[in-house]
N, C-alpha and C positions, 0 to 999 in steps of 0.2 A: 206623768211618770210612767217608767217601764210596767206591763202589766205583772200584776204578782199572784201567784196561785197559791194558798194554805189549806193544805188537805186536814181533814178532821178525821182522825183515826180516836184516839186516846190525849194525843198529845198533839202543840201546835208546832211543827217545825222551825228548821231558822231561813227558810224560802220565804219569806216574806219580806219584799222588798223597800219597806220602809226609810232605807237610809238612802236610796238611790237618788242625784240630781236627775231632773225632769229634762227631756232633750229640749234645743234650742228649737225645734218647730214649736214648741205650746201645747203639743199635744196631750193627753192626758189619758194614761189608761183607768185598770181598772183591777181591782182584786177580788179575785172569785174562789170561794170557798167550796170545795168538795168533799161528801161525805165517803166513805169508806165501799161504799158501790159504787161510787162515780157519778151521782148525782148531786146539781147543787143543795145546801144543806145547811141555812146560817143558824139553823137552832142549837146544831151540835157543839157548836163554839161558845164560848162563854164569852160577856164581857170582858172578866176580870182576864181569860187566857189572853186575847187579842191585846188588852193593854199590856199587859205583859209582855209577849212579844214586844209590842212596841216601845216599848220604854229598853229594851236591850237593845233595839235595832236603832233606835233615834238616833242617839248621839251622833250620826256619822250629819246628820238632817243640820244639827244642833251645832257643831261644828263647823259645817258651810255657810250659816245665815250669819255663825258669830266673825267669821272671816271674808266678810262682805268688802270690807275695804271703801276708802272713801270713791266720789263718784268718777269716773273716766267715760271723758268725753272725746269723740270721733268726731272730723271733722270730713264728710267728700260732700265732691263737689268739681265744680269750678275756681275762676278767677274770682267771682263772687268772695270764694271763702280764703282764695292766694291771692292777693292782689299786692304782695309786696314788690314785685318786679315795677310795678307803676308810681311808688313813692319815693321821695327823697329824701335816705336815711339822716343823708348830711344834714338837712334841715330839722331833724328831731321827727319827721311824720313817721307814724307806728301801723305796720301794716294788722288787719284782724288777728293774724297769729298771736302776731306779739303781744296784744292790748289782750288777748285771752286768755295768755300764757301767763301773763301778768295777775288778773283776775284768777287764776284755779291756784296759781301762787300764794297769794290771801286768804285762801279758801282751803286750801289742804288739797286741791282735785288734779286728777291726772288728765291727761291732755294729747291726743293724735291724730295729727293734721294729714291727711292722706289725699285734701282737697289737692287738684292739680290745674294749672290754668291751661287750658283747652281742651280742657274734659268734655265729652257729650254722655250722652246716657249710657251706650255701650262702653265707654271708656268707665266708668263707674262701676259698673258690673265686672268689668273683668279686669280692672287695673287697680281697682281700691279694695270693692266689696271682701276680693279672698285675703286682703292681708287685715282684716278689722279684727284687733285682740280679743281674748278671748276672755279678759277680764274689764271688758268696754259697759259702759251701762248707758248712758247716753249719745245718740249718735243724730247730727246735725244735716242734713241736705240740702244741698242748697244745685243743684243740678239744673237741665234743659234749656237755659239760656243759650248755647252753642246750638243745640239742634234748631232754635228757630232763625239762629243768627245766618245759620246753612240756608235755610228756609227763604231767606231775604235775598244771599246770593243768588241763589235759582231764579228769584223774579228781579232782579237785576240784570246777569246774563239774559234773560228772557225781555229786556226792556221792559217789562211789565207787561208783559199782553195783558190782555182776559183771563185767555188759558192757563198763562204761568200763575195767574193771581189766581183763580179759582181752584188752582190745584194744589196751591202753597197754604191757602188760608183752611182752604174744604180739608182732602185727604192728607197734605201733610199734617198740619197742625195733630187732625185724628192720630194717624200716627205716632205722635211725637209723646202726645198722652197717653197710649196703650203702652209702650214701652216707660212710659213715667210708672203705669200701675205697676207692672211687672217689678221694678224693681221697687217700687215700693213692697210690695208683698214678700220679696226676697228679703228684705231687712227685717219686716216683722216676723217672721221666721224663726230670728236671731233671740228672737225675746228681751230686748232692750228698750228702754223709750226713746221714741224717737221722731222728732221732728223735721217738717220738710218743710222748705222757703218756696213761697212763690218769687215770682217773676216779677223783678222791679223792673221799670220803663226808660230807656237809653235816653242819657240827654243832650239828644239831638236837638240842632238850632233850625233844621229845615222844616217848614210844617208838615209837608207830604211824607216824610217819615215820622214826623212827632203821631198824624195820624193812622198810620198804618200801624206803627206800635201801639196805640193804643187801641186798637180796635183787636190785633192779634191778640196782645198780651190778653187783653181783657177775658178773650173766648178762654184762653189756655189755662188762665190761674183760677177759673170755674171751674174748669175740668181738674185741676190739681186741689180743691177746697172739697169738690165733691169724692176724689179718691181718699183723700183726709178721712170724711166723714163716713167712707164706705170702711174702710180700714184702720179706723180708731188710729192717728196718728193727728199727733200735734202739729198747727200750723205757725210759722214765723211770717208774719204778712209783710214781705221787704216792701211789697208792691203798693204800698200805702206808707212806706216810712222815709221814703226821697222824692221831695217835691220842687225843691230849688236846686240852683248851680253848687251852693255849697258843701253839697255831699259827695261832689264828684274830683275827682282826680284828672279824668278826662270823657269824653261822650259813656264810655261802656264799663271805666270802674271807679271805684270808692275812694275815697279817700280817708284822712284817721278820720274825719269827724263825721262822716258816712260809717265807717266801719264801726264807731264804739256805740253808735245805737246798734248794730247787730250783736256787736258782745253785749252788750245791756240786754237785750231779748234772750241771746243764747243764758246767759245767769240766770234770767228770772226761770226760764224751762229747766234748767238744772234743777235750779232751788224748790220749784213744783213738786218736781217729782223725785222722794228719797227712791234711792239704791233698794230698800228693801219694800218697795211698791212695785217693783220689775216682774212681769208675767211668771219669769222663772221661779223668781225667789218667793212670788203670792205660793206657786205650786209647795212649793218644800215647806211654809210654814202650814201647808195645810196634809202633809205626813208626819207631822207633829199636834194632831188634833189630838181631844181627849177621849175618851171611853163612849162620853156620851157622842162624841162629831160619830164616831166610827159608825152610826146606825143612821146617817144620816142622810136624807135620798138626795143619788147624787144630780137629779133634776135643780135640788135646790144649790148645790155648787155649783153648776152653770148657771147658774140666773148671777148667782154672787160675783161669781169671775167675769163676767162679759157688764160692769160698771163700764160706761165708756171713759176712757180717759183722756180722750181730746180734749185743747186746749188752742185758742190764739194768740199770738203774743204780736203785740202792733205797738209799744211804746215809743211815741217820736222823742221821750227825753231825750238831750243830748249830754252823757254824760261827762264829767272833768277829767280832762285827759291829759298827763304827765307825759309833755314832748322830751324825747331823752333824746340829744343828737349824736348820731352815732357817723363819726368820720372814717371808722374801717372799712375797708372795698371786700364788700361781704358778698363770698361767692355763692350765686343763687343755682339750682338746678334749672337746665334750660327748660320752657316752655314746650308743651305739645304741638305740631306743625299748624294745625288747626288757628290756635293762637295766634301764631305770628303771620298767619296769611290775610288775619283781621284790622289788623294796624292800619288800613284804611279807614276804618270807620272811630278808630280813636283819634285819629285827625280830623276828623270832619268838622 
């Protein structure tokens, strides 16, 4: 919360920023109390003034936590999280949107899919991240599958040398991860919960790409478990939840019965973590403490606040999915170029 200054003359002002939302970095100030020469001075204040004060300044506190609203969930990313363009409505398959849509539907939850298929990570940052509401509380990632898919062209055009491969697997891939933390760290910022997918494994029928995938992915979704556990952010481990052809739609995307174990994962992480468990909102119910918190050293509130809240969600259930066929020629938003120069590798 914004820092607040109450000078102690006789009386405690109404500068005392008790009712203020905490900004969306986390950060957290601090209220310093000043005696009537300008030096700090907490004896001159009484308990009873301070709660007083704060019992007239609450309510604005009081008012925000009780106008929480049910949870809303963000969805960026990739084809990963749009992979509707790859199914066939006509047949009843339901692409992730819609089987989520359906799920927050049951649930009372709000719902914005900002994922776009041929997203890479800078498309994330600057094509999704500025439009994420501002009353979002759960927010989904499912990103860097396109930067390594780059990655692969490169040692393709390259025939594979050595060089192309030492420098795809070495300093790209490093790459690929620095700019994965970055924007991890940009959405935690945000003060929301929020989980990132690893990298599930393409299913290719050639061995020599089955193993080069798996040898990449592997390096990369270490590197994305260990930014997890550096940045207290929940994981959705896709990269253990597709092991046969029946999850796929074609080599590189999902299908519904692929996609409703993602919305089964993405639920359970909703369900984890209530609205009022959010960095922001731990902040404001703790400008709501009582007479005795106010003397409270705030050593011991950072220990309380920094509970890690990491979580993995790996469930291979496959949940029952309601094929609803839809015969309308339902117009989609075109795809990123990026995307459509990859339809190589969905034929393969």
């Amino acid at each position: 919360a914004s820092s607040a200054e109450v000078t102690s003359a006789c009386s405690v002002p109404d500068t005392l920023q008790a009712g203020h939302s905490p900004p969306l970095d986390g950060s957290t100030g601090s209220a310093e109390v000043t005696s009537a020469c300008g030096m700090p001075d907490m004896l001159q204040v009484t308990g009873d003034q301070i709660a007083s004060c704060c019992t007239s300044e609450a309510s604005g506190d009081e008012t925000a936590l009780n106008d929480v609203g049910c949870p809303h969930i963000v969805l960026l990313g990739d084809s990963t999280l749009d992979n509707v363009r790859y199914l066939n409505a006509a047949f009843g398959e339901l692409s992730i949107e819609k089987q989520l849509a359906q799920r927050c539907a049951d649930n009372g939850w709000e719902l914005t899919v900002l994922a776009q298929d041929g997203s890479m990570l800078e498309d994330v940052h600057v094509r999704q991240l500025p439009f994420i509401p501002e009353r979002a509380t759960h927010i989904v990632l499912s990103a860097s599958g396109n930067d390594l898919l780059a990655l692969l062209n490169q040692m393709v055009a390259a025939q594979f040398s050595l060089s192309s491969m030492y420098t795809a697997i070495g300093e790209g891939l490093l790459q690929v991860a620095e700019r994965y933390r970055d924007l991890i760290q940009a959405l935690k910022g945000l003060g929301c919960h929020l989980a990132c997918c690893t990298v599930y494994r393409p299913n290719f029928d050639h061995l020599f790409f089955k193993s080069l995938a798996m040898v990449s992915l592997g390096m990369h979704n270490s590197r994305i478990q260990q930014v997890s556990v550096d940045l207290d952010s929940s994981v959705i481990d896709l990269a253990s939840l597709f092991v046969d052809n029946e999850d796929f739609a074609n080599p590189l995307e999902l299908n519904t019965r692929g996609g409703s174990k993602v919305v089964e994962n993405i639920s359970t992480f909703v369900a984890d973590n209530p609205v009022l468990s959010m960095s922001r909102h731990r902040q404001q119910r703790r400008n709501l403490s009582t007479e005795d918190d106010v003397f409270l050293s705030e050593g011991l509130r950072c220990c309380a606040a920094r509970v890690p809240q990491r979580k993995v969600y790996a469930n291979k259930n496959v949940p029952k999915v309601v094929e609803q066929p839809n015969f309308a020629n339902e117009q989609l938003p075109p795809p990123l170029e990026f995307s459509e120069a990859q339809q190589r590798w969905r034929e393969a």
